[in-house]
VODOVO-716896 format. One record per residue: residue in three letters; x, y, z of N, C-alpha, C, O in turn. Coordinates in steps of 0.2 Angstrom, whole numbers, plus 5000, padded with zeros to 4 digits. Example, Ala and Ser with C-alpha at 12.3 -4.5 7.8 and 13.67 -1.06 7.14 Angstrom:
ALA506649725039506249785039506649845039507149835042/SER506449895035506849955036506450005039506750065040/
This chain:
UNK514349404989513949354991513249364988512949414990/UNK513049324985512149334981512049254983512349204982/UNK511449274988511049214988510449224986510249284987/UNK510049174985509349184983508749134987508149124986/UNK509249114992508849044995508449055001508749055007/UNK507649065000507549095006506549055006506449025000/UNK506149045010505549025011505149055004504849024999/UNK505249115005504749135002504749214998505149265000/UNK504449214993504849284990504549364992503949374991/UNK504849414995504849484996504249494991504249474985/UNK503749534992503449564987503249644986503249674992/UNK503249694979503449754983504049764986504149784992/UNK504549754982505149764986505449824984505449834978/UNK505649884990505949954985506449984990506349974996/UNK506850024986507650044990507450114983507050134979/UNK508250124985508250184982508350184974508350234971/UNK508550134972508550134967508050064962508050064956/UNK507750024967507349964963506749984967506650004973/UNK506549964960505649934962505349854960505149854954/UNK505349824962505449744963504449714964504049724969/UNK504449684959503649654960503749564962503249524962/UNK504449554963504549474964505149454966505449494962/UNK505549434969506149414972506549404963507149404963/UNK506349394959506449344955506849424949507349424946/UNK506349464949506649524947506949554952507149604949/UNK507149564957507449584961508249554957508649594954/UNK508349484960508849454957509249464950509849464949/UNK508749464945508949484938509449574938510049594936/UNK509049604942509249694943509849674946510349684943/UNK509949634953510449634954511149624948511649654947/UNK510949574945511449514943511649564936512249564933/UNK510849604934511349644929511849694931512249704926/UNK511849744937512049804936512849804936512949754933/UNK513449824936514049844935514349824943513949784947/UNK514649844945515349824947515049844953514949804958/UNK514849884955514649934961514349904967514349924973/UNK513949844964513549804970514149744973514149684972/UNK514549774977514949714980514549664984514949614984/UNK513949654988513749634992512849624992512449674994/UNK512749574990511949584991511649494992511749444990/UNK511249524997511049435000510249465002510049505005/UNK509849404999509049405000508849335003508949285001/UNK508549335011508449275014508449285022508249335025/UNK508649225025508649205032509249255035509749255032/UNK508949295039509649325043509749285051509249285055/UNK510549255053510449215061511349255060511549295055/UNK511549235065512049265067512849215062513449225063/UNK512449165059512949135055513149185051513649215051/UNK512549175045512249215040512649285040512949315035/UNK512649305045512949385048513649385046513949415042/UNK513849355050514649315051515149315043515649335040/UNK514349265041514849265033514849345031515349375033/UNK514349365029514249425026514849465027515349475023/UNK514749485034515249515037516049525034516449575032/UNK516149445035516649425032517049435024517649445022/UNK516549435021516549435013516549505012516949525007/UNK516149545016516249635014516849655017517149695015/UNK517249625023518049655024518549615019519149625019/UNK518349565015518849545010518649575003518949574998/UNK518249595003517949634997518249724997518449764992/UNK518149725004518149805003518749825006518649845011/UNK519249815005520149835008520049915009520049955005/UNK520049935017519949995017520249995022520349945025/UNK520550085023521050075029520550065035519850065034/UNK520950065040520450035046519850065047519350035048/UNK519950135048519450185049518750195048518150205051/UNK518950175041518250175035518250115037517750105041/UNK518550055035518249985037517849985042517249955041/UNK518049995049517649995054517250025054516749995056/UNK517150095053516450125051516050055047515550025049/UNK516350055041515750005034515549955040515049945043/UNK515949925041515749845047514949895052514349905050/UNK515149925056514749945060514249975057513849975061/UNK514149995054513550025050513149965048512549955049/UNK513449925044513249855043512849825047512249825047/UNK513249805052512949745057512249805060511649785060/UNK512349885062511949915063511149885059510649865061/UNK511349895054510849895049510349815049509749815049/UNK511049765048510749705048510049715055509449695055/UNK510349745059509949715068509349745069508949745074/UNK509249785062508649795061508149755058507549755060/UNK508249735055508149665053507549635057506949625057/UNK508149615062507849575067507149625072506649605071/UNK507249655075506949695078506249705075505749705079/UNK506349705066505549745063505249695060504649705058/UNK505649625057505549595051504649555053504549525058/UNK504249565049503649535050503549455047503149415047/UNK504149465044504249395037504649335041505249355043/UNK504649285041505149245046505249185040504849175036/UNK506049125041505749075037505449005042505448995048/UNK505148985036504748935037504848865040504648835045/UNK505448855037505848785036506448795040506848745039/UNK506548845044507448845048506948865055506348845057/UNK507548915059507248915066506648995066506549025071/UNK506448995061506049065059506549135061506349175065/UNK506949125059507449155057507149245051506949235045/UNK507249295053506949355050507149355044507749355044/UNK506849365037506849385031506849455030506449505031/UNK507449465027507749525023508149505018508249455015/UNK508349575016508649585010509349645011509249695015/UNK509849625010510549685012511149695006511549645005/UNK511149735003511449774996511949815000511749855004/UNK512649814998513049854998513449864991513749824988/UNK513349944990513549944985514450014986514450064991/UNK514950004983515550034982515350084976515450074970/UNK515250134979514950204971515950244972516350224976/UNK515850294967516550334967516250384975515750424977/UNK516550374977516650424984516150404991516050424997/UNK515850344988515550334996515250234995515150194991/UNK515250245000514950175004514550175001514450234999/UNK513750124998512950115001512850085004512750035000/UNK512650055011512050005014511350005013511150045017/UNK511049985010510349965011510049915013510149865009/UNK509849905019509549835020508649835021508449885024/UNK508349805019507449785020507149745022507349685023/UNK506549765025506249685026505449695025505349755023/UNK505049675027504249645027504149675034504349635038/UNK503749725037503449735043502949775045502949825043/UNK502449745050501949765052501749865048502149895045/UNK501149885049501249945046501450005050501550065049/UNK501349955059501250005064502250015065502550065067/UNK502649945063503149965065503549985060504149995063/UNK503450005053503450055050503450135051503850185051/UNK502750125053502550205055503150235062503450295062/UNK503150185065503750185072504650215070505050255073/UNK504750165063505350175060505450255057505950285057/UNK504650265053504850335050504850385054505250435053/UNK504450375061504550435064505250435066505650485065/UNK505550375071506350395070506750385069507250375072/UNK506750395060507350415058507050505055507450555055/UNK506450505053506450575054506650635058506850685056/UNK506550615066506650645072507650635071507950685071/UNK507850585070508550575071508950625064509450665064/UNK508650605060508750665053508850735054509350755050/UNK508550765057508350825059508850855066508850915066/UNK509350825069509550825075510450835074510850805071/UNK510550905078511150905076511650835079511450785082/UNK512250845077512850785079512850795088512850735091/UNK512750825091512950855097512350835102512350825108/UNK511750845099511050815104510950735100510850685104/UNK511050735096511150635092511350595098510950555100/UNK511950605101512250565104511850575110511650525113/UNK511650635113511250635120510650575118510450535121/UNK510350595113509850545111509950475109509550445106/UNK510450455110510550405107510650385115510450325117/UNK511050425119511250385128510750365130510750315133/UNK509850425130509450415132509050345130508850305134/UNK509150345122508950285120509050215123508650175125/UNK509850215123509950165128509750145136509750085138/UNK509650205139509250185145508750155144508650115148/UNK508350175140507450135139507750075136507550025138/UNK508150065132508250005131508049925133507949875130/UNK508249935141508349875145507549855146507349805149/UNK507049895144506349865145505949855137505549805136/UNK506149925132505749905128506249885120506749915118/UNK506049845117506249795112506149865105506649855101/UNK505949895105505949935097506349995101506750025098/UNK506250005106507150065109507750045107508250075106/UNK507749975106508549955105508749955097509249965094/UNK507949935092508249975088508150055086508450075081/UNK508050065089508150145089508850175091509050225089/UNK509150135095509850125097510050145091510250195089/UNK510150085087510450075081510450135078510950165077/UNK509750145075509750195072510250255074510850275072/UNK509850285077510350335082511250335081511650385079/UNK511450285083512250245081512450245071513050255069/UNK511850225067511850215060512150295060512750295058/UNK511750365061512050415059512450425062512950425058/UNK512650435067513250455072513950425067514450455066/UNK513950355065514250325060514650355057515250365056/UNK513850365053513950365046514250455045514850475043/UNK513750505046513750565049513250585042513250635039/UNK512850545040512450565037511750565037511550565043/UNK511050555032510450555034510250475034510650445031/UNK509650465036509450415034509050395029508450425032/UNK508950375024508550365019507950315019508050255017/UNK507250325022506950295022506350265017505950315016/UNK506250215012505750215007505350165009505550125014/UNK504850155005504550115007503750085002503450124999/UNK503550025003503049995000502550005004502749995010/UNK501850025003501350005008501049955004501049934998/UNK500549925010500049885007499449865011499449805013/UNK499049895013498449855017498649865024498649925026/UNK498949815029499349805036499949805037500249815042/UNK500349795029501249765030501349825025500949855022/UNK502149845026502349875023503249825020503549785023/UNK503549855014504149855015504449905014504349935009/UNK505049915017505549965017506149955019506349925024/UNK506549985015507350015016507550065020507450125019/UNK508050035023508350105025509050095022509450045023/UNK509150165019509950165017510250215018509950275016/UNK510850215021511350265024512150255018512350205015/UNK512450325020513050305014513550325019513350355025/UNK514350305017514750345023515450365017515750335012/UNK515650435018515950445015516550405013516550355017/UNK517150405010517650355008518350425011518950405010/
């Protein structure tokens, strides 16, 4: 699924592999690369939107259940960050969060990368927890991840820290954080891989 229909275009856009000065070159990188980019969508994320996605990467990717349901969940993980940090909304729909979400099929492993446009304070918030979470054996992850959820019920950037927390548990790998700065906003990626 490539769409490119969205208000307005990402600027500074960077993942682990691009560096993107325009929605416009974003799209060209994609459309050139080989085989490996099964899934890549730039725009409005709502729960339709999702739904397709969703959709497309389990008819795409035939895996036994195990891994499938890992890649799904990691996914949807991933998307619901999105929501939580995105600073960029569209204009013309229900101001629905602007992002960008790449999945790429490499020889031995999954990619998820998804991005968006966010304040620089809820950046600096993201880095510290996926650093803290990077760092953290498999066995206290999951204590922090239960604690997580308890704060959840009051504060809005705990629940995505949930995610996060849940992204490695997943995946059982790091999280890969990069990023654009600029002035107040930032963009950034986070990309996790799961093995095959």
């Amino acid at each position: 699924m490539k769409d490119s229909s969205t208000s307005q275009s990402l600027t500074n856009m960077a993942n682990k592999n691009f560096y993107y000065a325009s929605l416009s070159d974003a799209i060209e990188k994609v459309e050139n690369r080989d085989e490996h980019v099964v899934l890549y969508y730039h725009g409005p994320f709502n729960k339709h939107i999702i739904a397709e996605m969703s959709r497309d990467l389990r008819e795409q990717l035939a895996y036994p259940t195990h891994l499938g349901w890992k890649v799904f969940y990691v996914f949807v993980e991933l998307v619901q960050n999105i929501y939580f940090y995105a600073n960029e909304h569209n204009i013309g729909d229900k101001g629905d969060p602007i992002g960008v979400v790449f999945v790429e099929d490499k020889e031995g492993v999954i990619s998820i990368t998804t991005g968006n446009v966010a304040t620089r304070e809820a950046f600096e918030a993201v880095k510290d927890k996926c650093e803290y979470i990077n760092q953290l054996p498999h066995d206290e992850l999951r204590l922090y991840k239960n604690e997580l959820l308890k704060k959840a019920v009051l504060d809005r950037y705990a629940k995505g820290s949930v995610g996060l927390a849940q992204i490695a548990l997943l995946s059982q790998e790091k999280l890969l954080l990069e990023a654009s700065l600029e002035h107040n906003d930032a963009f950034f990626c986070i990309t996790t891989t799961i093995k095959k």
